[in-house]
C-alpha positions as CSV (number, residue, x, y, z in Angstrom):
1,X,131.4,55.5,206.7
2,X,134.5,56.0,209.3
3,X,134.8,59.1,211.1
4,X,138.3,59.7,210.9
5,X,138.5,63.0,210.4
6,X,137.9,66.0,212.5
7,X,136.0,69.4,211.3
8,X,136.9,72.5,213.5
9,X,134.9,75.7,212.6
10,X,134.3,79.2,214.0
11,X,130.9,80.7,214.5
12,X,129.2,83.0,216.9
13,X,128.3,82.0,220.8
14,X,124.8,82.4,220.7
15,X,124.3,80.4,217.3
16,X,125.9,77.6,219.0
17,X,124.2,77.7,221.8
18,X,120.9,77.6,220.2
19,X,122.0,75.0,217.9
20,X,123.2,72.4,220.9
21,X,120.0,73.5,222.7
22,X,117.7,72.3,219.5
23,X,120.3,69.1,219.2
24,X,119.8,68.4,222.9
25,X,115.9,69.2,222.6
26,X,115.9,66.6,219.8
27,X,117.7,64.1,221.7
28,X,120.7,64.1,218.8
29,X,124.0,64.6,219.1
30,X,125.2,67.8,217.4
31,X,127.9,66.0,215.6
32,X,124.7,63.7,213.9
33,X,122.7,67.1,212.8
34,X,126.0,68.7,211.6
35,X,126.4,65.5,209.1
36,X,122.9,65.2,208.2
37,X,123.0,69.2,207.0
38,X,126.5,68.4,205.2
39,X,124.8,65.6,203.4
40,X,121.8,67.5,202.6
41,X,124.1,70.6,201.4
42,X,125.3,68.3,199.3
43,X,122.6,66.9,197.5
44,X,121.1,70.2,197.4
45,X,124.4,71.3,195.4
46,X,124.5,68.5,193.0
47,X,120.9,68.6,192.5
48,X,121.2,72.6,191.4
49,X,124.0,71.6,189.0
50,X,122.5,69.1,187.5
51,X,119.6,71.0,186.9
52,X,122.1,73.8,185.1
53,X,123.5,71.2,183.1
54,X,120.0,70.4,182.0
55,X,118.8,73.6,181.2
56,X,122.3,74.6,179.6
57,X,121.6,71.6,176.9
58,X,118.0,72.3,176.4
59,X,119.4,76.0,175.2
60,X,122.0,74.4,172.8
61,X,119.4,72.4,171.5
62,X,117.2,75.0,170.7
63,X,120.0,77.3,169.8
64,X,121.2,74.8,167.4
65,X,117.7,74.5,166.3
66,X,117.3,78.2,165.2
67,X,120.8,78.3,163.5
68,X,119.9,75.2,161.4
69,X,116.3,76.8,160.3
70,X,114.1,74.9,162.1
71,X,113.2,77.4,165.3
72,X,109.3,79.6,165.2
73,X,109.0,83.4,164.7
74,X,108.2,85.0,167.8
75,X,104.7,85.5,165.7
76,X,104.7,81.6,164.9
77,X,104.8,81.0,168.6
């Protein structure tokens, strides 16, 4: 992937100094931890979605279930 592009961003001091202090401590450039969180964002993100998605057909499924006569009384259950 190119770098091309360029990601200004405001925040306070002291969180950036203790962020380049941990980069520096891990011997990474900044720039490489501030991608590897973006990507991780990310994932995280698309993983929750999917996960909604998931859930939200399991519910029309069962709801569908129920309306057609084929759900359990709560007593069944």
């Amino acid at each position: 992937m190119s770098k091309e592009s360029v990601f200004t961003m405001k925040l306070e001091s002291e969180l950036r100094e203790a962020f380049m202090a941990e980069a520096e401590a891990a011997h990474r450039p900044a720039s490489q931890v501030v991608r590897e969180l973006m990507r991780e964002f990310i994932e995280r993100q698309r993983e929750a979605r999917e996960y909604d998605e998931f859930q939200r057909r399991k519910v029309d499924k069962a709801q569908t279930s129920v309306q057609a006569g084929q759900g359990r009384s709560n007593e069944g259950v």
